[in-house]
C-alpha atoms as one frame of an Amber mdcrd trajectory, in Angstrom:
protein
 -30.019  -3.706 -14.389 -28.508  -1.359 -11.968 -30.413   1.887 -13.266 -27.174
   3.716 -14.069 -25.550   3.930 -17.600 -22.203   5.161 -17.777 -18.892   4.188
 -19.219 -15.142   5.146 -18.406 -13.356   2.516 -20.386 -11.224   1.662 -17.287
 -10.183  -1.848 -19.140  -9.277  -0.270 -22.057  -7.243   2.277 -20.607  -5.414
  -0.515 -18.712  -4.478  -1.832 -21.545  -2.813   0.666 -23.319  -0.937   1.178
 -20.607   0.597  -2.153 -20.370   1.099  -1.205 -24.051   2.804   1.694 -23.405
   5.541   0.228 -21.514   6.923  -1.656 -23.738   6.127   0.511 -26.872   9.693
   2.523 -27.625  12.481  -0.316 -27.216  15.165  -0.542 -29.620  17.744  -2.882
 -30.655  21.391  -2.313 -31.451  23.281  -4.091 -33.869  27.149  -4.022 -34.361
  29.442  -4.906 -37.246  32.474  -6.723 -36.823  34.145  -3.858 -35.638  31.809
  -3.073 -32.567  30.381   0.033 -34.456  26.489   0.545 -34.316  25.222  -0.278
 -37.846  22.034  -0.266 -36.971  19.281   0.783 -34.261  16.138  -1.315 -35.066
  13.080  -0.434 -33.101  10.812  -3.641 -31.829   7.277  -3.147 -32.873   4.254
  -4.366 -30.431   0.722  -5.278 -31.173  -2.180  -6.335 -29.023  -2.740 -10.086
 -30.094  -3.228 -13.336 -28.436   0.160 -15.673 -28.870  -1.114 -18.377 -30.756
  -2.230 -16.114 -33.824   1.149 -14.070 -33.384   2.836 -17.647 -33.545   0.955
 -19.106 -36.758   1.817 -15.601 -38.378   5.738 -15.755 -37.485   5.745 -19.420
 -38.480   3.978 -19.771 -41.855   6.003 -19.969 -44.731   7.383 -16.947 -46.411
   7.569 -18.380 -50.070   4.061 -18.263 -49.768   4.371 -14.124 -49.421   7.467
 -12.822 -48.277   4.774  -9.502 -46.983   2.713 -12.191 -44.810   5.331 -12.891
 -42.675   6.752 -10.671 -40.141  10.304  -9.848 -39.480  11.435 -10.436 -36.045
  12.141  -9.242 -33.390   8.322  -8.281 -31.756   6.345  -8.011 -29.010   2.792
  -8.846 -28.821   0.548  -9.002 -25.404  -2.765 -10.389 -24.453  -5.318  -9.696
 -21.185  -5.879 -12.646 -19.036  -8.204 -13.093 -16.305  -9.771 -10.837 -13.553
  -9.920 -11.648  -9.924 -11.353  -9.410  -7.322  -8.704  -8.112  -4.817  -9.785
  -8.254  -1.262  -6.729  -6.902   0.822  -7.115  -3.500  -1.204 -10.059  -3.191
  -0.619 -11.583   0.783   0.393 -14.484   1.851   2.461 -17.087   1.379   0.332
 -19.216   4.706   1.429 -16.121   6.948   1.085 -15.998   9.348  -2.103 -14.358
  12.132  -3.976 -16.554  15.186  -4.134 -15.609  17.859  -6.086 -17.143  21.441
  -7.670 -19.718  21.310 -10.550 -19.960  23.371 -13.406 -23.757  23.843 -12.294
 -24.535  26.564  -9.737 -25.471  24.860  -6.365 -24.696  21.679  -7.275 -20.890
  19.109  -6.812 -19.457  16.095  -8.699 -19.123  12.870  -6.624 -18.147   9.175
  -6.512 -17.570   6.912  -4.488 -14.410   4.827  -3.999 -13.297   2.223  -6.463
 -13.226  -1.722  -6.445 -10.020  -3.337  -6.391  -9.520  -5.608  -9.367  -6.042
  -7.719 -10.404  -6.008  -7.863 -13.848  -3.873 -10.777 -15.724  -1.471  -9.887
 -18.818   1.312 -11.741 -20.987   3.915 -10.348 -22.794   5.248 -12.073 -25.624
   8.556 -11.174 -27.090   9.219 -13.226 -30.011  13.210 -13.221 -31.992  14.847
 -15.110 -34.485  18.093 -15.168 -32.624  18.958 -15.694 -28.710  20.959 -12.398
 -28.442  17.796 -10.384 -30.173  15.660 -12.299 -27.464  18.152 -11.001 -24.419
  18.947  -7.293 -25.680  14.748  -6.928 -24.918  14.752  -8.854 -22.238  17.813
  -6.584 -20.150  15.863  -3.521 -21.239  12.885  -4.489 -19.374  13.928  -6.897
 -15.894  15.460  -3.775 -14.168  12.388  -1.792 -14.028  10.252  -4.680 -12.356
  11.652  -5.377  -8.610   9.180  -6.985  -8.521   6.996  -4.345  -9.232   6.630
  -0.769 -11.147   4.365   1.406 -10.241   2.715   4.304 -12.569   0.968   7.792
 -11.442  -2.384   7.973 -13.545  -5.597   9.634 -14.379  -8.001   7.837 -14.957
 -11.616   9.819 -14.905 -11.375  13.194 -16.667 -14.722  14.172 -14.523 -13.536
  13.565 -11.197  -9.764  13.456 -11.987  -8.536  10.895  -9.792  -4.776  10.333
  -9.435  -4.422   6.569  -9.039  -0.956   4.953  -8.332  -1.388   1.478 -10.564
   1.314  -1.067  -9.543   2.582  -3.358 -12.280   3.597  -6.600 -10.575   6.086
  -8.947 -12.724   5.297 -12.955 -11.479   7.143 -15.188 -13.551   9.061 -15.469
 -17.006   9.479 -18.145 -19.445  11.421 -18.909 -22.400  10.719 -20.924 -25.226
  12.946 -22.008 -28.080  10.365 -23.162 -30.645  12.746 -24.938 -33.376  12.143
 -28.463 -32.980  10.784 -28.940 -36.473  12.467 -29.243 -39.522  15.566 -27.569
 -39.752  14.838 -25.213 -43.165  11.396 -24.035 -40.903  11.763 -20.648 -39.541
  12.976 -20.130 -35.956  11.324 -18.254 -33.413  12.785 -17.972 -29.793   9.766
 -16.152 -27.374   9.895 -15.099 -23.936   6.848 -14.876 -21.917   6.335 -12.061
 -19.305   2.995 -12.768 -16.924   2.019  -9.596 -15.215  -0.116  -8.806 -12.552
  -1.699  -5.275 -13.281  -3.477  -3.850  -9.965  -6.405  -1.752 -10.954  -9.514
  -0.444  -9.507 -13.295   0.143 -11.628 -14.978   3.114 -10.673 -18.768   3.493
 -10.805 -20.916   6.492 -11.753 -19.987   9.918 -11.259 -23.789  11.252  -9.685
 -24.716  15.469  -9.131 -25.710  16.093  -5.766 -27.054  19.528  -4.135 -24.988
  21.744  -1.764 -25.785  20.797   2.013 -26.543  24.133   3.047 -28.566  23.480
   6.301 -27.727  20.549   8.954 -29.937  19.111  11.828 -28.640  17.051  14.068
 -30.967  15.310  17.040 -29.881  13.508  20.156 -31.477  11.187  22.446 -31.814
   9.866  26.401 -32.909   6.804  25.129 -35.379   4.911  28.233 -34.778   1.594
  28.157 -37.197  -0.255  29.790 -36.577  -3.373  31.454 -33.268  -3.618  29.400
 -34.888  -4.013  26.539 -33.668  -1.328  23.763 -36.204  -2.178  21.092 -38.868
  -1.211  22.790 -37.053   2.456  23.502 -37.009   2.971  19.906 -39.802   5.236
  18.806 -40.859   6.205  22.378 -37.944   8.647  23.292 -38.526  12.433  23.421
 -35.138  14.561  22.599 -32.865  15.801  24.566 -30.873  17.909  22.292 -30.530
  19.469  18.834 -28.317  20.586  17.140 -28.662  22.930  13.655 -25.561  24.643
  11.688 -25.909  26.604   8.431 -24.251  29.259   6.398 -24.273  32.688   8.099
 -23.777  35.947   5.986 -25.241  39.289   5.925 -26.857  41.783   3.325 -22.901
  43.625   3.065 -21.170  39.959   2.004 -19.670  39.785   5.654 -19.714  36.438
   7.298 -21.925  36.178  10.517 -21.910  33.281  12.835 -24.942  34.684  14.634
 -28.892  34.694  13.479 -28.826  38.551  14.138 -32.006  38.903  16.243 -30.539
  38.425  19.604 -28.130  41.407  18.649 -27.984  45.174  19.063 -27.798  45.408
  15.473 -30.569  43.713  13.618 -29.031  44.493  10.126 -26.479  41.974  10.893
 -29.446  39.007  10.403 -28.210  36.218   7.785 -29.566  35.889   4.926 -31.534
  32.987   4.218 -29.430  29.936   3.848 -30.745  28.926   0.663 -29.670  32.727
  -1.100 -25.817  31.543   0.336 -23.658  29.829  -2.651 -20.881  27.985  -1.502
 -18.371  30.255  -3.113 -19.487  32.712  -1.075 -17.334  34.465   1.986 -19.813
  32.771   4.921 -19.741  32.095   8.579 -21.227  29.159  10.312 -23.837  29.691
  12.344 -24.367  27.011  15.316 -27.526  26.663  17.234 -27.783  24.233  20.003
 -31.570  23.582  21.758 -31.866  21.430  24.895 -34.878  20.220  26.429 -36.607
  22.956  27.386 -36.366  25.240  23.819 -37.797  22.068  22.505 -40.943  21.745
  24.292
């Protein structure tokens, strides 16, 4: 639709992120005597709650392999709402060097989206449920905020805040009393993310030509001046080197020494020790 096919799986990226969070939590359990007999890490999958729930629910004399032994997290995405108040010039970019001679990388700025997730930490016992829980609450106040990179052609660092909103908690053991117990906690976060568009080549500006204009308005009427006014000034500004590599900021034929011309802007790379080389022309150079 929009001419340009490109893809930097932003989304997915997001998403193992929020994954990554919450991916190396552990669980300590004590014996009677308050000595750690065990240190049981809490597995987490990408999966909507409902088909987590019917999993953790069904009946293990079925097949005690079906079922899943608690405690786990799962999470989900949610919705996507356009963020206004972070919102960037839109014809600002990052420009940087190209592999290609002559030519740089560019793109412009990103689009603010919020993007929607849930945690779901599901445990067969309240304490399991609050050992996860007090591992994870500190870190959100409300907010926690991660340094990354997210194009590997541009290399943009992005700071991605990770707002917490609101937590829940749900024992679901209202059934009958020999069905299995599962206590969950529900964490709805706010992930603030931006979408980038194309990365597009673009040629090195090498020569600039600026014109300015009097404009005659006549009659107070500044439409009609459009078109119909002669210039006044202009203004050009290139790179300015000579045939020994030393920067000039002079065309060289209004000098003593003629061997200090520039060379042609277009045999200047950008990587190249120049000088710039400013030429202004008022009315009279122009006629």
């Amino acid at each position: 639709m929009f001419g340009q096919t490109y893809y930097h799986g932003l989304i997915r990226k997001y998403v193992i992120l929020v994954g990554t969070l919450f991916n190396d939590i552990y669980i300590k359990r004590t014996n009677s005597s308050g000595d750690t007999s065990a240190l049981v890490k809490v597995p987490i999958t990408f999966a909507p709650k409902d088909k987590m729930l019917a999993r953790v629910l069904q009946d293990p004399n079925i097949d005690r392999e079906a079922a899943i032994v608690l405690p786990m997290i799962s999470f989900e995405i949610g919705k996507m709402t356009y963020d206004g108040a972070r919102k960037l010039n839109t014809i600002g970019r990052t420009v940087i060097k190209s592999d290609e001679t002559g030519k740089f990388k560019y793109q412009y700025n990103p689009v603010p989206y919020n993007i929607d997730f849930k945690i779901f930490i599901y445990a067969k016992n309240a304490e399991d449920g609050t050992k996860i829980v007090d591992q994870i609450l500190p870190f959100f106040t409300p907010d926690w905020t991660t340094t990354v990179n997210l194009i590997s052609e541009t290399e943009p660092t992005v700071d991605i805040p990770i707002v917490l909103n609101n937590i829940n908690y749900n024992d679901n053991y209202d059934d009958q009393f020999l069905k299995r117990r599962a206590i969950i906690w529900e964490l709805d976060l706010t992930l603030k993310g931006y979408l980038f568009g194309p990365v597009k080549k673009s040629a090195i500006i090498k020569f600039i030509n600026v014109n300015f204009y009097n404009a005659k308005v006549p009659d107070g009427q500044l439409d009609k001046a459009v078109g119909n006014t002669e210039i006044a000034e202009k203004i050009t500004i290139q790179p300015g080197l000579d045939a020994n590599g030393n920067p000039v900021s002079y065309y060289g034929a209004n000098t003593a020494d003629i061997t200090a011309a520039t060379l042609p802007y277009s045999e200047i790379e950008e990587d190249d020790n120049w000088g710039y080389i400013i030429k202004i022309y008022d009315t009279e150079d122009l006629l």
